[in-house]
C-alpha positions as CSV (number, residue, x, y, z in Angstrom):
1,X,3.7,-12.7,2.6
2,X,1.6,-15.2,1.3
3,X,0.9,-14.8,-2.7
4,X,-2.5,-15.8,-4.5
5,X,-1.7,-17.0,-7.8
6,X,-1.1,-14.4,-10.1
7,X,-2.7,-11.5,-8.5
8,X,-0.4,-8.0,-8.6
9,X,1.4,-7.2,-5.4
10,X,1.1,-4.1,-3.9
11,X,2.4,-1.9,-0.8
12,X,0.7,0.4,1.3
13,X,2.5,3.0,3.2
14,X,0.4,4.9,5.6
15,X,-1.9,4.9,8.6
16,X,-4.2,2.7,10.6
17,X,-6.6,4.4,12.4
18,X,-10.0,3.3,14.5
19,X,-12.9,5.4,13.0
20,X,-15.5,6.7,15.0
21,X,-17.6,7.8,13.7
22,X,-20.8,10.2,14.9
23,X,-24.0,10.3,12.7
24,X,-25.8,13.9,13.6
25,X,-28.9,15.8,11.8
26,X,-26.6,18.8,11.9
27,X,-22.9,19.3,13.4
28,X,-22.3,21.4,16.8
29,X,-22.0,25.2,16.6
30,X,-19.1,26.8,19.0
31,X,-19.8,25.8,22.2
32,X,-23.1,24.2,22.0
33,X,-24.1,20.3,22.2
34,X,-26.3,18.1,20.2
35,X,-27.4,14.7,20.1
36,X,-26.3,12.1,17.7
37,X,-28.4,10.1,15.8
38,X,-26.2,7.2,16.3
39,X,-22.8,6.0,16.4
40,X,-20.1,3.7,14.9
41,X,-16.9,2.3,15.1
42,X,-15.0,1.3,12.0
43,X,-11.4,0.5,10.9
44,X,-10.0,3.2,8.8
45,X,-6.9,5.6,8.2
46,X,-6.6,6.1,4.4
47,X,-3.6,3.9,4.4
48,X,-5.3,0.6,5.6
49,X,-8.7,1.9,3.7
50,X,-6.5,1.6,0.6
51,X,-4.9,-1.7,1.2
52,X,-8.7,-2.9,2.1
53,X,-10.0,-1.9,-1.1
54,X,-7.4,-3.1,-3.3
55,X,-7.2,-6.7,-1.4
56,X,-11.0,-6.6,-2.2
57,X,-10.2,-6.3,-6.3
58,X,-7.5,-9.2,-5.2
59,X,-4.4,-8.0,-5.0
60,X,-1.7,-9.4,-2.9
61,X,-1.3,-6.2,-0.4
62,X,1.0,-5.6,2.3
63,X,0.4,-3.0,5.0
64,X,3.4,-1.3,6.4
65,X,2.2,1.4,9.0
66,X,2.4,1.0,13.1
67,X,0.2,0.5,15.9
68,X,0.2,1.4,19.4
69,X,0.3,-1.1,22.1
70,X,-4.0,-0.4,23.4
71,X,-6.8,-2.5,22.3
72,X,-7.2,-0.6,18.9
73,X,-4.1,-2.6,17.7
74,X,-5.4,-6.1,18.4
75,X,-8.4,-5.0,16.8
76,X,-6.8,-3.3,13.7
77,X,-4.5,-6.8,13.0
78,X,-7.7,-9.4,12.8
79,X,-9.2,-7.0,11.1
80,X,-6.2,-7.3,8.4
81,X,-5.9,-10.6,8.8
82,X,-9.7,-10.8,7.8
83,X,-9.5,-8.5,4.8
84,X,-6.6,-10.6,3.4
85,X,-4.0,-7.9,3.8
86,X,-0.7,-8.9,5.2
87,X,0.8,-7.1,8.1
88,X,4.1,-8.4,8.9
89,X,5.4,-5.0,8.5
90,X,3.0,-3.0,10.8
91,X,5.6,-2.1,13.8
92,X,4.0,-1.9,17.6
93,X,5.0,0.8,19.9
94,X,4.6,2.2,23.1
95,X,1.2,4.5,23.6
96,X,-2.1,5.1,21.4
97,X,-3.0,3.3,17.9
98,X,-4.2,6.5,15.2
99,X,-7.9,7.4,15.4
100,X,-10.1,9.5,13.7
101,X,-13.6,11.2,14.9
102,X,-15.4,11.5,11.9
103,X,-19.0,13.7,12.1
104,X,-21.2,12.6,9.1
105,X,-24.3,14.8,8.1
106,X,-27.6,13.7,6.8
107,X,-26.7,14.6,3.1
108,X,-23.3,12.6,3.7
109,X,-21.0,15.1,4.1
110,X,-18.0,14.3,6.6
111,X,-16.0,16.3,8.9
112,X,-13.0,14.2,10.0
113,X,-10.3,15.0,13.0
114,X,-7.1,12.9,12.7
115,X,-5.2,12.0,15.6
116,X,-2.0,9.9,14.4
117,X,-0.9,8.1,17.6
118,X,1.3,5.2,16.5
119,X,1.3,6.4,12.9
120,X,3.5,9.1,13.6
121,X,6.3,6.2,14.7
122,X,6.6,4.6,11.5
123,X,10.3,4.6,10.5
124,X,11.8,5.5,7.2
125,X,14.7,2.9,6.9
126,X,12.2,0.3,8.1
127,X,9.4,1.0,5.8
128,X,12.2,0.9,2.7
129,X,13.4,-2.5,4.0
130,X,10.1,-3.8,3.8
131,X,9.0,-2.6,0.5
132,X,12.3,-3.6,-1.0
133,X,11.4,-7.3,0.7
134,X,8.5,-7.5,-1.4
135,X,8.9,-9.6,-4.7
136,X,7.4,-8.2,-7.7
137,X,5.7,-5.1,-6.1
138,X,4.1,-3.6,-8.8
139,X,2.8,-0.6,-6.8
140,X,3.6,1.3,-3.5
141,X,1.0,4.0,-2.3
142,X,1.5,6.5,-0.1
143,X,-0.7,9.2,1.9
144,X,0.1,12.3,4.5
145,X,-1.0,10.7,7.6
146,X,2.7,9.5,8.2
147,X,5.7,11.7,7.9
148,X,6.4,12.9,4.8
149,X,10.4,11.6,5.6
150,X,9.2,8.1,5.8
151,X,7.0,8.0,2.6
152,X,9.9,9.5,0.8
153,X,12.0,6.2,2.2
154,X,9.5,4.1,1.0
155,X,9.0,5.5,-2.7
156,X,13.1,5.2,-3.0
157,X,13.0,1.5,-2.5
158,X,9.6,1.8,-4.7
159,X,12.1,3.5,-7.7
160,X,14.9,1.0,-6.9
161,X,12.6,-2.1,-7.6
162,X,10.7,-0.7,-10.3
163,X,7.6,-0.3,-8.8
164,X,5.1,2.8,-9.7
165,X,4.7,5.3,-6.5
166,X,1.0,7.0,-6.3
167,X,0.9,9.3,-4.0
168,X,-2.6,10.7,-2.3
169,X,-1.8,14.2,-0.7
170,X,-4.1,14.0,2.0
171,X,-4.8,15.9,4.6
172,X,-3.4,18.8,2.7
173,X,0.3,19.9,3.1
174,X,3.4,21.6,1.2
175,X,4.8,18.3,-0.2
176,X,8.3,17.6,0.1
177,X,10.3,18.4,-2.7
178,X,12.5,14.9,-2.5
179,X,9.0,13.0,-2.1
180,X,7.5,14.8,-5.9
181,X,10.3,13.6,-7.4
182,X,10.2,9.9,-6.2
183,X,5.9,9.9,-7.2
184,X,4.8,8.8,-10.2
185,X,1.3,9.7,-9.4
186,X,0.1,12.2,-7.8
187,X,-3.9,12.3,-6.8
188,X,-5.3,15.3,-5.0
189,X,-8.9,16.0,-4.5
190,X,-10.7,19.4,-5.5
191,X,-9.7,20.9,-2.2
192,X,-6.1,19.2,-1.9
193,X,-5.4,20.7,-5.3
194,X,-6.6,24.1,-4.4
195,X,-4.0,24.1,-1.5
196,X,-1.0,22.6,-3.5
197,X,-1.4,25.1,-6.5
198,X,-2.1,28.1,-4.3
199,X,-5.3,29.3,-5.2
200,X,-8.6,29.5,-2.9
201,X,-11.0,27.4,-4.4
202,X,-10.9,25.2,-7.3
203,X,-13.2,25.6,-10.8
204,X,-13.6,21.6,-11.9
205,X,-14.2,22.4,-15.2
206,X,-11.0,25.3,-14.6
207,X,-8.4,22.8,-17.3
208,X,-6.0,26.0,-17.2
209,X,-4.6,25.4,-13.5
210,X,-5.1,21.5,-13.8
211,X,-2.3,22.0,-16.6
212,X,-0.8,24.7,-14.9
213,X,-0.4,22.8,-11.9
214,X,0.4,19.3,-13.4
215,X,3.7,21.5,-15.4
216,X,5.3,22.5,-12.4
217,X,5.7,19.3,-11.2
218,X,7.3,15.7,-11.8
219,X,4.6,13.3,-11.6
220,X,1.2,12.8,-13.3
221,X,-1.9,14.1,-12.0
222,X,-5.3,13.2,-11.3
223,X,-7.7,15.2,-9.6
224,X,-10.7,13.1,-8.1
225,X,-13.9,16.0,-8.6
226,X,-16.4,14.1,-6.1
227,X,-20.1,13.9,-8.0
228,X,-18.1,15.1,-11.1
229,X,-15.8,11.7,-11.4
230,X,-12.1,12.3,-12.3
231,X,-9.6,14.7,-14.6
232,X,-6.7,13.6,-15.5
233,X,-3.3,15.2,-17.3
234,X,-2.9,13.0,-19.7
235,X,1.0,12.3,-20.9
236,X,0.1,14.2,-23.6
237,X,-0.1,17.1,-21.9
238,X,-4.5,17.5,-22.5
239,X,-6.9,17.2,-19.6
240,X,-9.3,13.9,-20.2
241,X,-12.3,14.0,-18.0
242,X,-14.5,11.1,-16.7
243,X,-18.1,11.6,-16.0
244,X,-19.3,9.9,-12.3
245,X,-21.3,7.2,-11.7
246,X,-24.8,8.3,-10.5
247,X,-25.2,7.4,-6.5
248,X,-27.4,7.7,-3.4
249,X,-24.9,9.1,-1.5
250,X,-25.6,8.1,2.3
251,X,-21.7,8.5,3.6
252,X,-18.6,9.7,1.6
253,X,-16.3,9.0,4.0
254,X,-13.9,6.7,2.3
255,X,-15.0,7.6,-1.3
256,X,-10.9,9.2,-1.9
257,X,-9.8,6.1,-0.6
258,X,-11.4,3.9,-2.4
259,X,-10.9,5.7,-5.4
260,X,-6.8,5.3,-4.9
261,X,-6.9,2.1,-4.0
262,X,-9.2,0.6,-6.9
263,X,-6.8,2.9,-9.2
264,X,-3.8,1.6,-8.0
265,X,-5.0,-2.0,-7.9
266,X,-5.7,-1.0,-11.9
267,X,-2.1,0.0,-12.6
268,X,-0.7,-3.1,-10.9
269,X,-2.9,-5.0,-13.2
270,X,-2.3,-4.0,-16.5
271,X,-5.2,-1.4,-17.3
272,X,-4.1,1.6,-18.8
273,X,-4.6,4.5,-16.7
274,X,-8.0,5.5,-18.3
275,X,-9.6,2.5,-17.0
276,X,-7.8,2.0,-13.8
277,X,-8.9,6.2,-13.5
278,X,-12.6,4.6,-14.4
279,X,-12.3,1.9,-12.3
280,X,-11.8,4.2,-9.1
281,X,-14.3,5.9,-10.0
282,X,-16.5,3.2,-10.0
283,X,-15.3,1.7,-6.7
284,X,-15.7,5.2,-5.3
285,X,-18.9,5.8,-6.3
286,X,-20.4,2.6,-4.7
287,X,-18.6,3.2,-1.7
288,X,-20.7,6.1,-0.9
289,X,-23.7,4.5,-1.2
290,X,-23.2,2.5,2.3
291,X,-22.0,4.1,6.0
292,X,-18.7,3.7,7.0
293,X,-15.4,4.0,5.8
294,X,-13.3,0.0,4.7
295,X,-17.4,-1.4,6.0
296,X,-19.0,0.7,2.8
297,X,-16.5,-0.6,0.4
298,X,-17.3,-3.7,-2.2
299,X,-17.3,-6.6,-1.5
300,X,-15.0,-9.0,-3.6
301,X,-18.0,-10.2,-5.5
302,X,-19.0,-7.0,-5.4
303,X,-15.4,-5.6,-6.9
304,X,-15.0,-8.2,-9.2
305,X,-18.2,-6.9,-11.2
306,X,-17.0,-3.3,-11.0
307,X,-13.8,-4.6,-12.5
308,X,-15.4,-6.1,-15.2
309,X,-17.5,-3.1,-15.8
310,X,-14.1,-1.3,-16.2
311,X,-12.2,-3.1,-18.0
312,X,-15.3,-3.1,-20.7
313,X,-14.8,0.6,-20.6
314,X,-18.9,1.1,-19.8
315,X,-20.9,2.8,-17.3
């Protein structure tokens, strides 16, 4: 890997998927058909979405995921290549790359159907060789679009090196008891929460099962609340909540993704964890304000002025 000056080094640990993505006026009931109002296709899988937009703040990032052996690979490396993320250690195997039908409605609401292909190769005792290969790793992030086994690898070596793990449970899942306890972060959405502490739906402004919750297990929490920003258990065991940046949302797709990234490009820079939590926010917010997933995130110029903006502590 390549390193730019003094820029934090971080690893990625998770999926690379093709996106495409379907814009309707309304989605399909059972057994009917609609047309589309038009159509797609974008890089994505919340791994590589998360390595995109913290090479855009300008990190050093490496990708370590797999591909298949179709056309979606070829496509998915000079797309890396042209983001600046590194991928020596994205593995090729036999049969599909990941990808991901997303359905986005006119308000910007997404429905999104994962299939992993490739991603469901990646091997544990690889993926912990590579991230213990990195020098200086300040961060390794993880998602659930790869087996829980192989994340668990790769937060190990993250421990072992001293690197902080943030882990994004998504999709939803009953995590691993051996992964909680190698995360250092752990950052659900409303609905991810909901499923991890058991309960149907979840209140935003409900602090009594974010501390609930954030007590019964290891690492530290922070729940990203959509329009509502961010709540956070803070070390001192209180729940800090940041407001949201006002948006024109025209696609949330990506939104979550660029929230972790831009947060974990914050701790692998020195912010403290309010302003790397403010900083995703801030990422995530102007994400949704363009289609796409990786295609509606910042640009560096872009980045580098919501940095600013975040390191000022302002709106």
């Amino acid at each position: 890997m390549v390193m730019t000056s003094l820029a934090p080094v971080i690893a990625v640990v998770g999926s690379l998927n093709i996106d495409l993505v379907t814009y309707v006026t309304r989605v399909p009931s059972r057994g009917e058909t609609v047309i589309g109002e038009r159509f797609q296709m974008g890089f994505g899988g919340k791994g590589a979405n998360q390595a995109v937009m913290a090479a855009r703040l300008g990190a050093n990032v490496a990708m370590v995921g797999a591909l298949g052996d179709d056309v979606y690979a070829r496509m998915t490396l000079d797309n890396l290549a042209a983001e600046r993320v590194d991928a020596t250690h994205v593995a090729h195997v036999q049969g599909s790359s990941g990808v991901a039908p997303i359905w986005v409605e006119p308000d910007g609401t997404n429905r999104i159907i994962v299939v992993p292909g490739a991603n469901d190769a990646v091997d544990g005792e690889t993926t912990a060789a590579a991230v213990r290969s990195l020098a200086a790793v300040a961060v390794v992030v993880g998602q659930l679009e790869i087996p829980q086994a192989v994340t668990t690898a790769a937060f190990a070596a993250a421990r072992e090196v001293g690197a902080l793990t943030i882990l994004n449970p998504a999709p939803a899942a009953t995590l691993r008891d051996d992964l909680l306890a190698v995360t250092d972060w752990l950052i659900p959405n409303e609905s991810e929460l909901a499923f991890l502490a058991g309960i149907e739906s979840f209140d935003p402004e409900d602090d009594a099962t974010l501390l609930r919750y954030a007590a019964s297990v290891t690492p530290r929490l922070a729940v990203t609340l959509g329009a509502r920003g961010a709540a956070v258990v803070t070390a001192a065991k209180a729940v800090a909540r940041l407001p949201a940046v006002h948006a024109d949302a025209v696609d949330t797709a990506g939104a979550g993704d660029a929230f972790v990234g831009a947060f974990a490009f914050g701790l692998a820079s020195g912010l403290d964890e309010l302003r790397a939590i403010r900083l995703g926010i801030l990422c995530g917010s102007d994400s949704v304000t363009r289609p796409g997933t990786q295609s509606s995130f910042a640009s560096p110029e872009r980045a580098a002025a919501l940095l600013a903006q975040a390191r000022r502590g302002t709106d």
